[in-house]
LOMI-330922 format. One record per residue (C-alpha): residue in three letters; x, y, z. Coordinates in steps of 0.02 Angstrom, whole numbers, plus 32768, in hexadecimal, padded with zeros to 4 digits. Example, Ala and Ser with C-alpha at 12.3 -4.5 7.8 and 13.67 -1.06 7.14 Angstrom:
- ALA,8267,7F1F,8186
- SER,82AC,7FCB,8165
% end
This chain:
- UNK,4FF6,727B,A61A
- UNK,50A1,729B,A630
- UNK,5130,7242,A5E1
- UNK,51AE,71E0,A661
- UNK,5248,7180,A63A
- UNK,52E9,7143,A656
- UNK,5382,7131,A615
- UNK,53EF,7083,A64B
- UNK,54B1,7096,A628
- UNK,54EE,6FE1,A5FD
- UNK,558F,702E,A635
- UNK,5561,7052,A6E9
- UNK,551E,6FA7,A726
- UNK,547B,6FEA,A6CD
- UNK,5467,7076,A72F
- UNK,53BD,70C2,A714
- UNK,53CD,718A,A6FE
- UNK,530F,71ED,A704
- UNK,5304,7251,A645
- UNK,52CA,7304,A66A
- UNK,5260,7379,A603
- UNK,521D,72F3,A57B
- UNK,51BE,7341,A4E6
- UNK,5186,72ED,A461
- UNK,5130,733A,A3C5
- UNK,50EF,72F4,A335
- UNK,5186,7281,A2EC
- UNK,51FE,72ED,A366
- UNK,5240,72B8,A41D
- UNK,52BE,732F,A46E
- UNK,52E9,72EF,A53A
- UNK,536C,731C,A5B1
- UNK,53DA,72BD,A627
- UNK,53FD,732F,A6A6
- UNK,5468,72BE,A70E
- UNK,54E8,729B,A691
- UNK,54E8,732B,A627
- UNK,5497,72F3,A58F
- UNK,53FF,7304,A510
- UNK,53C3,72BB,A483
- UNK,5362,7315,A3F9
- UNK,531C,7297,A35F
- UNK,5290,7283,A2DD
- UNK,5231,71F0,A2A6
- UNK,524A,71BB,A1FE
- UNK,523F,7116,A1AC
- UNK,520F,70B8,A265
- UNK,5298,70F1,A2C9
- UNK,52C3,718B,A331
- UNK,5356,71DB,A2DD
- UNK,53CA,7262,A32D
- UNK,545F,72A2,A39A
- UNK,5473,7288,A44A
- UNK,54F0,7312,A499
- UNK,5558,72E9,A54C
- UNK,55B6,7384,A575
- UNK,5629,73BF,A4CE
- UNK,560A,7314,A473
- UNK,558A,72FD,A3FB
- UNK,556F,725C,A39C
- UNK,54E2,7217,A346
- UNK,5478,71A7,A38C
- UNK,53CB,713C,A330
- UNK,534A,70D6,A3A2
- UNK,5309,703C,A357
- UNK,5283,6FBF,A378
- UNK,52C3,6F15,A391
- UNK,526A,6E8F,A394
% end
C-alpha cells in the first residue's frame, strides 16, 4: 500500500502536520512536508536513517534513531 505519516512539532503543542509524497527505496526515504516547507532526504546505514532535512534556505542534518 501506500505510505502515510506524520510529522508532530514538539514546538507547536505537538501539532500533527500530514508528510506528502513519501518514497522509500531500498535503504533510501525521501518525504515532503508541504505545510511547512520542508523535506527530508536520508539513507539507512548502520540502523538508523541518516540525512538532511531542508525548511526553506536552511539545511541541517538530521539522523532518526530507534529508541527503545
Amino acid at each position: 500500500g501506500a505510505a502515510a505519516g506524520v510529522l508532530i512539532s514538539v514546538d507547536q503543542g505537538n501539532a500533527e502536520i500530514p508528510l506528502s509524497v513519501i518514497e522509500q527505496t531500498t535503504g533510501h526515504l525521501k518525504f515532503t512536508v508541504p505545510p511547512i516547507g520542508g523535506s527530508f532526504d536520508g539513507d539507512l546505514k548502520d540502523g538508523q536513517i541518516v540525512g538532511t532535512w531542508t525548511q526553506g534556505p536552511t539545511v541541517l542534518p538530521l539522523t532518526f534513531k530507534k529508541v527503545k
